[in-house]
C-alpha positions as CSV (number, residue, x, y, z in Angstrom):
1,X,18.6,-42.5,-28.8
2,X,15.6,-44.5,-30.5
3,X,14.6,-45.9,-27.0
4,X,14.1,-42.4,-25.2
5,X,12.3,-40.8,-28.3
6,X,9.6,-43.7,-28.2
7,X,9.8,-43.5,-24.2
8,X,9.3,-39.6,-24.7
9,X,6.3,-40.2,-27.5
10,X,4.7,-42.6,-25.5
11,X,4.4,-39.9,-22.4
12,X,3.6,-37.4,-24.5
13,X,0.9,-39.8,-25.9
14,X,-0.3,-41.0,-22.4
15,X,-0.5,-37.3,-20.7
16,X,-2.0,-35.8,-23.4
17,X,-5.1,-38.9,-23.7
18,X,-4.8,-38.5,-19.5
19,X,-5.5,-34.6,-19.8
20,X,-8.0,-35.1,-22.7
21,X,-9.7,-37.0,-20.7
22,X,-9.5,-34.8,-17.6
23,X,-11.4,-32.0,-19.3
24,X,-13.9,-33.9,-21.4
25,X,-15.0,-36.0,-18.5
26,X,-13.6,-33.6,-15.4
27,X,-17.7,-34.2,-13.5
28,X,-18.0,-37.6,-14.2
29,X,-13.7,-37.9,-12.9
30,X,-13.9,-35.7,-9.7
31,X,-17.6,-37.5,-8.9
32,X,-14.8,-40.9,-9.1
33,X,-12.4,-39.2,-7.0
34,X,-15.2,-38.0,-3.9
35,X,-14.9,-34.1,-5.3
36,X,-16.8,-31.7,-6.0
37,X,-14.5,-29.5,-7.8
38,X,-14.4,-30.5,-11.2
39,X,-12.8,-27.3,-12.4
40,X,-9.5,-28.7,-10.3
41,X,-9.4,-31.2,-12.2
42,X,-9.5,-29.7,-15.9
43,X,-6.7,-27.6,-14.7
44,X,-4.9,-30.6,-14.2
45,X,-6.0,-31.7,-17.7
46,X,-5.2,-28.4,-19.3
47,X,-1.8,-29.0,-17.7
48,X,-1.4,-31.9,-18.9
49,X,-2.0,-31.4,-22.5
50,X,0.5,-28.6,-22.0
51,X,3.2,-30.9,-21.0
52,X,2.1,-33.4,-23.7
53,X,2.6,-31.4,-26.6
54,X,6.5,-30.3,-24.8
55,X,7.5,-33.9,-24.3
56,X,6.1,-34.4,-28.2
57,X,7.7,-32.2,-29.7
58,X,11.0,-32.6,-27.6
59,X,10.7,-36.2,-28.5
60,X,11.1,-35.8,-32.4
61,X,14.3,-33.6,-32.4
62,X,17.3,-34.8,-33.2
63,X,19.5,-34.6,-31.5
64,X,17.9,-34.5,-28.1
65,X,17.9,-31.5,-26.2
66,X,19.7,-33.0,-23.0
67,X,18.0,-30.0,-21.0
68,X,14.4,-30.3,-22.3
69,X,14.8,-34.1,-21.6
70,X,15.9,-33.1,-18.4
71,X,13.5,-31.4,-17.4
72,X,10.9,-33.8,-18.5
73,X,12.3,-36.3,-16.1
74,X,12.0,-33.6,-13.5
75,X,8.7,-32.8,-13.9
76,X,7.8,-36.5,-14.2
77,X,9.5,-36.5,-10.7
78,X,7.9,-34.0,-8.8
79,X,4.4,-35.5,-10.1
80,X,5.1,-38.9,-8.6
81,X,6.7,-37.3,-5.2
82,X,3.6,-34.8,-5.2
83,X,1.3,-38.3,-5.6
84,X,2.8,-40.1,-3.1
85,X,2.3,-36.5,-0.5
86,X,-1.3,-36.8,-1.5
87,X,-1.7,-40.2,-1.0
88,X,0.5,-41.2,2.8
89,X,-1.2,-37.8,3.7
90,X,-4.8,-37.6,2.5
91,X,-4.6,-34.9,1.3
92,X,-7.9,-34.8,-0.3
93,X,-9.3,-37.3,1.1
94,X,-10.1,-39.2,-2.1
95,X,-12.0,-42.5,-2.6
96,X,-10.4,-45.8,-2.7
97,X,-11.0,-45.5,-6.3
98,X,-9.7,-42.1,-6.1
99,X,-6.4,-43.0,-4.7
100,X,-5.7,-46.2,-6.7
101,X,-6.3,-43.8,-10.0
102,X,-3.8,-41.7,-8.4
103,X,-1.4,-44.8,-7.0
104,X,-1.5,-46.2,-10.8
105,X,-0.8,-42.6,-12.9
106,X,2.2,-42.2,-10.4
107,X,3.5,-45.6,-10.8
108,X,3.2,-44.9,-14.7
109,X,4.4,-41.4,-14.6
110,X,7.7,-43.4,-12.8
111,X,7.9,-45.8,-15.2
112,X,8.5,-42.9,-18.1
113,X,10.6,-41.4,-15.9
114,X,13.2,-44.2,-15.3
115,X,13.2,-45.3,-19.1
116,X,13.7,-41.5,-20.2
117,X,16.5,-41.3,-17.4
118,X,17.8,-44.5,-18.7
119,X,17.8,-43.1,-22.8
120,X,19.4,-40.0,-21.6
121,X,22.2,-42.2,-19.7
122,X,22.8,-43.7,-22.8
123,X,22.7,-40.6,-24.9
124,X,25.1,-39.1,-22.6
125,X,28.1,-41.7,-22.4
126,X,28.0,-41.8,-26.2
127,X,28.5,-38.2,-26.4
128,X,31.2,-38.3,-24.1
């Protein structure tokens, strides 16, 4: 259970520096990306700090709420899948910087997602 609440504190940590930084520096970030539209991208942020304080405070219960947890792994999901759309498709039609930003969060964002999957294996097959 130690393993997924450190997994689940270092996303929360990550997303919420990620979306920090999102709003604080969203002209200098969408000028990165080839955008105009900054206010796109302090959404994101504002999301983000959203989900950072969820996954934070979902990662100091005890015990872990299987369901938040869950869902945390979910919503790590559809970020990477929604990456990966933007990326083989365009989308946006971001810089190579741009796109390698985006290539590395989602990369990251998987990385959290496969450890947390992993913790909540573990959790689960001890509970059962």
């Amino acid at each position: 259970m130690k393993n997924l609440k450190t997994v689940m504190l270092i996303n929360a940590v990550s997303s919420g520096a990620t979306g920090l930084q999102l709003i604080l520096l969203s002209d200098y970030i969408s000028n990165l990306f080839g955008s105009t539209d900054a206010v796109t991208f302090k959404a994101v942020g504002i999301f983000l700090l959203l989900f950072s304080v969820f996954v934070f405070v979902h990662s100091r219960k005890n015990p872990s709420n299987t369901g938040a947890v869950k869902a945390i792994i979910a919503m790590d999901a559809i970020w990477v899948a929604s990456s990966l759309l933007i990326l083989i498709t365009n989308m946006f039609s971001f810089t190579l910087v741009g796109n390698l930003l985006t290539g590395g969060v989602a990369l990251w964002v998987a990385l959290m997602a496969v450890l947390q999957a992993k913790g909540l294996k573990q959790i689960l097959s001890i509970n059962t």
